[in-house]
N, C-alpha and C positions, 0 to 999 in steps of 0.2 A: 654658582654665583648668586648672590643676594644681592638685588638691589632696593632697596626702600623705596615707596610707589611715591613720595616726595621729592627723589634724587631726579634731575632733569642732566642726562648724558651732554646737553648744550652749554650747561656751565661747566662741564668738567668731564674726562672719562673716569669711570671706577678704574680701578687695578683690577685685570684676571689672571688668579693665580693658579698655574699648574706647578707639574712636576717635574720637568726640563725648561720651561718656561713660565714665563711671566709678561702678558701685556700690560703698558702703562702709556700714559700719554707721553708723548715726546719734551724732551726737554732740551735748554740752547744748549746745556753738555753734552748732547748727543750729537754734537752738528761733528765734531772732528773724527769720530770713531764713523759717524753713517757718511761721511767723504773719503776717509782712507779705506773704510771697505766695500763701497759700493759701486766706487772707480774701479774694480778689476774688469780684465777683459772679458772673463768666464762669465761675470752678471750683466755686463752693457750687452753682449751679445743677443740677449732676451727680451732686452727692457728698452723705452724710451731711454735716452739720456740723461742719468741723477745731475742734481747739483753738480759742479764742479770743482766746488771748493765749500770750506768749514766754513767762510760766510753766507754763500750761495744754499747751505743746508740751514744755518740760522735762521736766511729769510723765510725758507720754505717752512720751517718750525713753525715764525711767528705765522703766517699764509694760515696755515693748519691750525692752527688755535682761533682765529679769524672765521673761517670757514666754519669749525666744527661750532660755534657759535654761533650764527646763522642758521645751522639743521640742516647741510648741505653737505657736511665732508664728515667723518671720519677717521683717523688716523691714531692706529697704535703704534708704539716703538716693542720690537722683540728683543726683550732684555733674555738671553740662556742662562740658565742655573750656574750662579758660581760671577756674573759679571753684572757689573753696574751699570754700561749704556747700552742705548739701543744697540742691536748690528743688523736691522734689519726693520719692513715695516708691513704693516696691512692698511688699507686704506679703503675707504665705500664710498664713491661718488653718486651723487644725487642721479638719478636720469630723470624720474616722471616728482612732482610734487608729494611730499610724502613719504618719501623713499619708499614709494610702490614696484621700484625698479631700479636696480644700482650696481655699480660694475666694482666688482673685487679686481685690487692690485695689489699684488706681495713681489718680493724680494729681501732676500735674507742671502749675509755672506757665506761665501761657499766655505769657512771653515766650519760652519755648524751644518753643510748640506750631509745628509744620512745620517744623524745622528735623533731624529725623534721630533727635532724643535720644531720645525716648519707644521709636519703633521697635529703635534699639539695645539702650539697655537693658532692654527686657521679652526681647527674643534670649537677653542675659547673664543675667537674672533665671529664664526656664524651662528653660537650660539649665541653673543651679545644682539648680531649682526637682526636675527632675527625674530629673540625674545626681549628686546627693549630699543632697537630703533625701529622695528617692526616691519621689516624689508619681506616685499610681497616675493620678488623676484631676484636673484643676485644672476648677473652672466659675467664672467669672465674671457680673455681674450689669452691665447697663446700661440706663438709661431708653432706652424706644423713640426717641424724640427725640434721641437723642446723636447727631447724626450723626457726628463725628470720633469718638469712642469708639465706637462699633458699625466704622468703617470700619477701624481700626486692628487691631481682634481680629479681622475677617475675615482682614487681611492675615497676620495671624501665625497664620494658619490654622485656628484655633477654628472652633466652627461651632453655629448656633442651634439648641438643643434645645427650645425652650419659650419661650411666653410670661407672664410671673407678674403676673397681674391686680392692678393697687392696690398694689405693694408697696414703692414710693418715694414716702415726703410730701415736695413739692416747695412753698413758700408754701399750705401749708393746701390743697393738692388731692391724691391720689393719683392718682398716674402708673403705667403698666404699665412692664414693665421685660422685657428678652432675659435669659434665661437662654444663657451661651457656654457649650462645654467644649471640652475638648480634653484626651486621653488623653496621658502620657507615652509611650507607646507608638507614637502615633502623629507626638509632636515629633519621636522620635529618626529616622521614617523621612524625614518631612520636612527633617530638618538634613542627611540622609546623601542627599539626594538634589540636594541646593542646589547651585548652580557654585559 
């Protein structure tokens, strides 16, 4: 990824282009595609509750362009090789000023789950995440029971710091959930050591 030391991520995301995948910024044409596939049962199971509807994903569009403005949010849309809208998304939320400390949120429809996408694009997403918004710390959150979500962030080499009693309502019970991190400091040795 190039970015020119003039390009400021707050006016805009670049594109990351891989080869199953492609991050871009979200767009209001994405709202109908990330409502009809983000409402299945297989993905609410893990996640907060998305939008509910092609407007309610609109808002959350303009919300995200608002936010990543500010230097407090970022949000890609996971376009898969071969489609034109998002079906999925990555997200960095602010924690400390700075983004010295920021919580990774993904979800992607379960029609692209094992096929490569997910795994790519969080590659292209921690590598933005960490060589140009400059994120000291990223932690991520997953219910114990995720299997595919818990296996995925081992893979990308996170690692379990904690477990957080009760802190996902899942149908009116709370669920414990892994606390992941993973230091920018320790991505960059990880990628510098990859074949």
């Amino acid at each position: 990824m190039t970015i020119l030391p003039d390009q400021d991520w707050r006016l805009g995301l670049p594109e990351l282009p891989g080869e199953r995948v492609t991050l871009r910024e979200l767009r209001l044409t994405d709202a109908l595609t990330l409502s009809s596939e983000l409402n299945a049962p297989e993905v609410r199971r893990f996640m907060w509750p998305p939008p509910s509807s092609e407007d309610a994903f609109a808002r959350f569009i303009d919300w995200a362009h608002r936010e990543r403005a500010t230097g407090r949010y970022v949000c890609y849309g996971i376009v898969p090789r071969g489609e034109t809208h998002a079906f999925g998304v990555f997200e960095l939320r602010q924690y400390q000023p700075g983004f010295l400390r920021g919580e990774l949120g993904f979800v992607l429809a379960p029609r692209f789950w094992g096929h490569g996408v997910f795994q790519e694009g969080a590659r292209l997403f921690l590598d933005f995440a960490v060589d140009v918004v400059k994120v000291h710390r990223i932690e991520m959150r997953s219910a114990i029971d995720n299997e595919r979500g818990n296996a995925v962030l081992s893979r990308l080499g996170a690692r379990v710091e904690g477990t957080l009693k009760e802190a996902f309502l899942r149908d009116q019970v709370f669920v414990d959930q892994y606390l992941w991190a993973i230091l920018g400091s320790r991505w960059r040795q990880m990628r510098q050591s990859a074949p």
